[in-house]
N, CA and C atoms as a LAMMPS dump frame, in Angstrom:
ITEM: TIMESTEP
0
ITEM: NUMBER OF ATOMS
306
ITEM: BOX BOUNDS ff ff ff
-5.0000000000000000e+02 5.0000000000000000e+02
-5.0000000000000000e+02 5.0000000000000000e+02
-5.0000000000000000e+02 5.0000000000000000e+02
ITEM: ATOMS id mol type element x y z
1 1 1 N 0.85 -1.176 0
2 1 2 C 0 0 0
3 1 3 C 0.894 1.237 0
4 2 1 N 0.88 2.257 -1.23
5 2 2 C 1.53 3.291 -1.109
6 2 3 C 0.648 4.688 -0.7
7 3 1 N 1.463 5.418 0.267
8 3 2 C 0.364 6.742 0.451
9 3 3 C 0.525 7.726 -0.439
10 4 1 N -0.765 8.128 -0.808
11 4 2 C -0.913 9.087 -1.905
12 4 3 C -1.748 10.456 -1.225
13 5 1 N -2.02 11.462 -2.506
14 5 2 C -2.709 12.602 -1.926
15 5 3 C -3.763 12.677 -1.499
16 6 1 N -4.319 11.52 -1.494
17 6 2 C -5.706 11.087 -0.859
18 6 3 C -5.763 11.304 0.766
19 7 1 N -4.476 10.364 1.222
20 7 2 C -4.361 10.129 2.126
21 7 3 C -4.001 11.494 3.128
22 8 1 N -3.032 12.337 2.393
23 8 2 C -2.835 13.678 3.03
24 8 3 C -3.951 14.477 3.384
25 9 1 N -4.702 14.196 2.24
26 9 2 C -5.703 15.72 1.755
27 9 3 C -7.135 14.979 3.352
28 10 1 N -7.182 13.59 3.53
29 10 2 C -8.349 13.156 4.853
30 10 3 C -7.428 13.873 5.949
31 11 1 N -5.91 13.316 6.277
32 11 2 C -5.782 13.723 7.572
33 11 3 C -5.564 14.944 7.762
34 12 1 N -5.056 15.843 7.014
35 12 2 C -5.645 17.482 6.477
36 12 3 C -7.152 17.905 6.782
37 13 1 N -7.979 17.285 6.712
38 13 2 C -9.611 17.617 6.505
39 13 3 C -10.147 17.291 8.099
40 14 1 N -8.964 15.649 8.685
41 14 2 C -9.536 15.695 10.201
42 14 3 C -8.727 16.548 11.496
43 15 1 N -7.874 16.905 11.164
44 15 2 C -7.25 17.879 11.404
45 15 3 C -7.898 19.326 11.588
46 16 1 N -8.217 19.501 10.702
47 16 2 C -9.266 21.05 10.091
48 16 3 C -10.186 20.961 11.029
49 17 1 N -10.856 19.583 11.202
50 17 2 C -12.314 19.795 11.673
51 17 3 C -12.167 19.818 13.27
52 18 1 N -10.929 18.69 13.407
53 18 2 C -10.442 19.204 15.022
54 18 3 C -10.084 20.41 15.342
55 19 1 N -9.408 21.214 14.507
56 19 2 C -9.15 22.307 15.209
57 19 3 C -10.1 23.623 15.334
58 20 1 N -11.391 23.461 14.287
59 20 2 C -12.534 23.777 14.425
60 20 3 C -13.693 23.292 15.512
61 21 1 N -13.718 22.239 15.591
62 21 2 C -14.302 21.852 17.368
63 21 3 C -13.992 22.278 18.194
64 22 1 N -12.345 22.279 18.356
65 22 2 C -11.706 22.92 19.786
66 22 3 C -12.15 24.263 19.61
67 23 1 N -12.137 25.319 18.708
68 23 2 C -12.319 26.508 18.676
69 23 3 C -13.849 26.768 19.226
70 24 1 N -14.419 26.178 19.05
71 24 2 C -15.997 26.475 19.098
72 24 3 C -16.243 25.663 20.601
73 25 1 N -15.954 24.49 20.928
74 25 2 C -16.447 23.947 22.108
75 25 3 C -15.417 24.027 22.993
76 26 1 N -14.616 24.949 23.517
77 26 2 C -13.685 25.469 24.65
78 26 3 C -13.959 26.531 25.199
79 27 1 N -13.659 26.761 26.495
80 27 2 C -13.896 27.755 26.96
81 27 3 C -12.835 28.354 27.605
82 28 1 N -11.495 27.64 27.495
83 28 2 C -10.395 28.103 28.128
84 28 3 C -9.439 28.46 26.588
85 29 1 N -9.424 29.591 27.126
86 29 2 C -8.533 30.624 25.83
87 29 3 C -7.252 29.883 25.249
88 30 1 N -6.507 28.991 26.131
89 30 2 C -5.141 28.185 25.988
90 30 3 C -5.807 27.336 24.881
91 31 1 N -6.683 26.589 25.594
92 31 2 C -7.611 25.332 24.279
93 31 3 C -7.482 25.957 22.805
94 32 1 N -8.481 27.257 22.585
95 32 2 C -8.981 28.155 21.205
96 32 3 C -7.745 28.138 20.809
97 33 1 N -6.315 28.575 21.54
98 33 2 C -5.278 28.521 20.407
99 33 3 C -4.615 27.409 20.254
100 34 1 N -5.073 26.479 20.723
101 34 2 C -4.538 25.303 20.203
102 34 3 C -5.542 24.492 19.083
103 35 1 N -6.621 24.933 19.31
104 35 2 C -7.549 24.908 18.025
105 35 3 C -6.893 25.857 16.975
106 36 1 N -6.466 27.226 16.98
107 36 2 C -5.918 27.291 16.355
108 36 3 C -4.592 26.858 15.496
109 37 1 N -4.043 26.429 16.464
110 37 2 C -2.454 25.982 15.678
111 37 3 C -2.812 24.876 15.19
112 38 1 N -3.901 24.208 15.577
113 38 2 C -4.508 22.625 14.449
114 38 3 C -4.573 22.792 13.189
115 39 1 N -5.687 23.971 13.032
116 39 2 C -6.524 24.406 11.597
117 39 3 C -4.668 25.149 11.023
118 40 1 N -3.499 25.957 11.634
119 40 2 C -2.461 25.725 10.574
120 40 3 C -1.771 24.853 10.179
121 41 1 N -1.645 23.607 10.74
122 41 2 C -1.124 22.984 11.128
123 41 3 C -1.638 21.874 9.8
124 42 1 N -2.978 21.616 9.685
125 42 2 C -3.771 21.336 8.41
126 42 3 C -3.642 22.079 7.341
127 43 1 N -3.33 23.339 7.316
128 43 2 C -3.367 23.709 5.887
129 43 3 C -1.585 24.028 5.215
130 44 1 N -0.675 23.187 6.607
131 44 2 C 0.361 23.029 6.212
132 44 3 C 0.785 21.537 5.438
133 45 1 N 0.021 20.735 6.103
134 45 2 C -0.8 18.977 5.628
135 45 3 C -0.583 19.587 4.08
136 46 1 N -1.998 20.22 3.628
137 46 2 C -2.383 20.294 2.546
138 46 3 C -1.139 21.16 1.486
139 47 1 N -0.358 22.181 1.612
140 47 2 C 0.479 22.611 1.398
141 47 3 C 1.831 21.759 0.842
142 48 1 N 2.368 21.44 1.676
143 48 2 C 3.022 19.838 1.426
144 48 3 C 2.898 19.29 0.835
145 49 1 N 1.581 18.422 0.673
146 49 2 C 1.081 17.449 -0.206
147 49 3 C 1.297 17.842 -1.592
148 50 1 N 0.466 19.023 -1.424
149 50 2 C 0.048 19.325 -2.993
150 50 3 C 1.45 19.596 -3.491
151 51 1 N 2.792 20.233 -3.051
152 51 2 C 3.706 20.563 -3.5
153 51 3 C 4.358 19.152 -3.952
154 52 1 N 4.169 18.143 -2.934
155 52 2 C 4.867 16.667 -3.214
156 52 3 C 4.086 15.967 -4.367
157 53 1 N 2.748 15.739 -4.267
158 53 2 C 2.511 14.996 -5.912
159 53 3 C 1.902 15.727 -6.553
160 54 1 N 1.989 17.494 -6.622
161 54 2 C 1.514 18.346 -7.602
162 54 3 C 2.818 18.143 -8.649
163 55 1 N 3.878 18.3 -8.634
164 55 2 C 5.168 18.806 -9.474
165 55 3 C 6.411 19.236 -8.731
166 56 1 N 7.318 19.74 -9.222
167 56 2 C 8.015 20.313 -9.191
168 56 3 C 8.358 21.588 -8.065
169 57 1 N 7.249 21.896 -8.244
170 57 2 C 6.964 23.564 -7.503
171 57 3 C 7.291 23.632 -6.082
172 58 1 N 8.383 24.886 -5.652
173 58 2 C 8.865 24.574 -4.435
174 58 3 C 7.7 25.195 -3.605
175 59 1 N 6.836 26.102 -4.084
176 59 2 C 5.998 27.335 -3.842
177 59 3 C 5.249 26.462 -2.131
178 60 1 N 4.608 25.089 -2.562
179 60 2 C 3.787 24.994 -0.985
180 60 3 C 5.089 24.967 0.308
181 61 1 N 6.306 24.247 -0.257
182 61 2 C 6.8 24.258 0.821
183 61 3 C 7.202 25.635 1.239
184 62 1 N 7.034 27.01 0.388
185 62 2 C 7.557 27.826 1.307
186 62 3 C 6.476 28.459 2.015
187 63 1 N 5.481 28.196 1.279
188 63 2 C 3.921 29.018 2.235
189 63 3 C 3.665 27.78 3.028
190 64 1 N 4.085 26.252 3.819
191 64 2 C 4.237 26.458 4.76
192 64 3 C 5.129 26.73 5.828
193 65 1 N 6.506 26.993 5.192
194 65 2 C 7.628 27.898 6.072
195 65 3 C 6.531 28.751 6.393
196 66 1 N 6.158 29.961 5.843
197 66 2 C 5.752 31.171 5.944
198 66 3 C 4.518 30.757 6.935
199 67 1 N 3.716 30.005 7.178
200 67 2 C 2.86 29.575 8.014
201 67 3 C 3.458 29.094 9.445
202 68 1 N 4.155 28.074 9.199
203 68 2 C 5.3 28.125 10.995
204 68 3 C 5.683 29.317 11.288
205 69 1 N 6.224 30.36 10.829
206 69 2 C 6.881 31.431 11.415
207 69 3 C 5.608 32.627 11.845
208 70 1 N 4.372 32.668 11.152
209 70 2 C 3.159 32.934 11.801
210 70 3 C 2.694 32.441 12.961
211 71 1 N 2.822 31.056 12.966
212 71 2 C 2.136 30.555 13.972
213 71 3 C 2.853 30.644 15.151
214 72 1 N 4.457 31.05 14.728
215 72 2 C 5.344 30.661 16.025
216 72 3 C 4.983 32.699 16.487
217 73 1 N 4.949 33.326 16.107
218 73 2 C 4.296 34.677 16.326
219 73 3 C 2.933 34.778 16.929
220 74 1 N 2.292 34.376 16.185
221 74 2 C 0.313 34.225 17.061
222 74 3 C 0.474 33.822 18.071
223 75 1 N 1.766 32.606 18.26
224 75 2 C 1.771 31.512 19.977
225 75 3 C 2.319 32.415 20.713
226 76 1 N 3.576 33.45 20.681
227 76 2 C 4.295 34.255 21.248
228 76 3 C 3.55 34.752 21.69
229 77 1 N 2.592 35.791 20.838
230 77 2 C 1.804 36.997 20.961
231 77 3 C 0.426 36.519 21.658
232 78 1 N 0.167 35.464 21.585
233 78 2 C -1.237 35.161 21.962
234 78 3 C -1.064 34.862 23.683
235 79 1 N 0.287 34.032 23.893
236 79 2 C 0.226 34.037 25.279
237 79 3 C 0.627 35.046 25.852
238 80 1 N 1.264 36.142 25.729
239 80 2 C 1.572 37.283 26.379
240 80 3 C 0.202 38.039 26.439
241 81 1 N -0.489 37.579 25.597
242 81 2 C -1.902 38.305 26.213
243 81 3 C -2.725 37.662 26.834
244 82 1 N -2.563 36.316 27.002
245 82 2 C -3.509 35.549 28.158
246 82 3 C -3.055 35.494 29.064
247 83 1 N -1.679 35.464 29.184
248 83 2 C -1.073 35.94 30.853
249 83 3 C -1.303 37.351 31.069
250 84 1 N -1.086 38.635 30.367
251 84 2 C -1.601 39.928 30.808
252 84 3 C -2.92 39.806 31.252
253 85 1 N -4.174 38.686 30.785
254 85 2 C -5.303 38.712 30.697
255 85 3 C -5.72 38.12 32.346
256 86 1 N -4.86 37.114 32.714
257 86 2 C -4.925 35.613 33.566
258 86 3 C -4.259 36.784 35.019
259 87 1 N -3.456 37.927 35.017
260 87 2 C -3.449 38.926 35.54
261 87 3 C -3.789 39.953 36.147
262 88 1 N -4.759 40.523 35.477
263 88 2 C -5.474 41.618 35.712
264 88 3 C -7.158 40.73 36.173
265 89 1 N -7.54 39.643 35.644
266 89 2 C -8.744 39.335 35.474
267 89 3 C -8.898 37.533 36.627
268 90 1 N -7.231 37.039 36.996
269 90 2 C -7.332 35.945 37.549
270 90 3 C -8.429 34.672 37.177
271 91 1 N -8.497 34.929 35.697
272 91 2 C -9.389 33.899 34.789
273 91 3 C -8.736 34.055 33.642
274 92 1 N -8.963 32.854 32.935
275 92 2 C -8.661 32.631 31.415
276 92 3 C -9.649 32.339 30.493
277 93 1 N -10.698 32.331 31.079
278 93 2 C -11.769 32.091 30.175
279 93 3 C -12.746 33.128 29.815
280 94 1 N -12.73 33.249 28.219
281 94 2 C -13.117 34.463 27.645
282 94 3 C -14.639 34.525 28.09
283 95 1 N -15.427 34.153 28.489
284 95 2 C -17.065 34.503 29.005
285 95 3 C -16.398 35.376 30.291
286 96 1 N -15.452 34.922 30.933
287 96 2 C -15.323 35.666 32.173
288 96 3 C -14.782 37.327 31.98
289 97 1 N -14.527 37.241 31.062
290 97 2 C -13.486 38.541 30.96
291 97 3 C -14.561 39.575 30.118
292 98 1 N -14.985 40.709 30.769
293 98 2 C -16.126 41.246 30.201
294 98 3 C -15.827 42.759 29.827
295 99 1 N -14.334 43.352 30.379
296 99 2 C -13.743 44.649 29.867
297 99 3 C -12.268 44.556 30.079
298 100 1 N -11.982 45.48 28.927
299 100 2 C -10.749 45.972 29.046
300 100 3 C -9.981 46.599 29.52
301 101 1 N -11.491 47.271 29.904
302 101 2 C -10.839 48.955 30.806
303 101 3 C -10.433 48.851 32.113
304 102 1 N -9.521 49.244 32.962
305 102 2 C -9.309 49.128 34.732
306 102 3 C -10.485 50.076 34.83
């Protein structure tokens, strides 16, 4: 049995849909971005793939370079604001947090 783009393009799609569940059914802000880094994490799957039995073309592997170095930025940036958040508010969960303002 050889794996083909079939096989990329499902665990790409269950991937996607996990990191779309976590986003929607969490309530702890840490969870949502790890729902997020799923859903890039999948369209780096798909990226890959298509570059490996599309051709030649180096193009997916560098849009998903260009996608790790985002994501490693959103993770930076995202927790420096849930600890500023987990701070001022001694919760992490976005229903709890109802202003910005002191």
């Amino acid at each position: 049995m050889t794996v083909g783009l079939n096989h990329f393009l499902v665990i790409g799609a269950i991937l996607f849909v996990l990191g779309i569940f976590a986003m929607l059914s969490r309530r702890n802000v840490i969870a949502v971005l790890m729902g997020v880094e799923l859903i890039l994490n999948a369209a780096n799957i798909n990226f890959i793939a298509f570059t490996r039995y599309g051709g030649v073309n180096i193009g997916g592997q560098m849009a998903a370079i260009f996608v790790i170095v985002i994501a490693a930025g959103e993770a930076a940036v995202a927790l420096a604001i849930v600890l500023n958040i987990y701070k001022n508010f001694k919760s992490v969960n976005p229903s709890e947090v109802d202003s910005l303002r002191d």
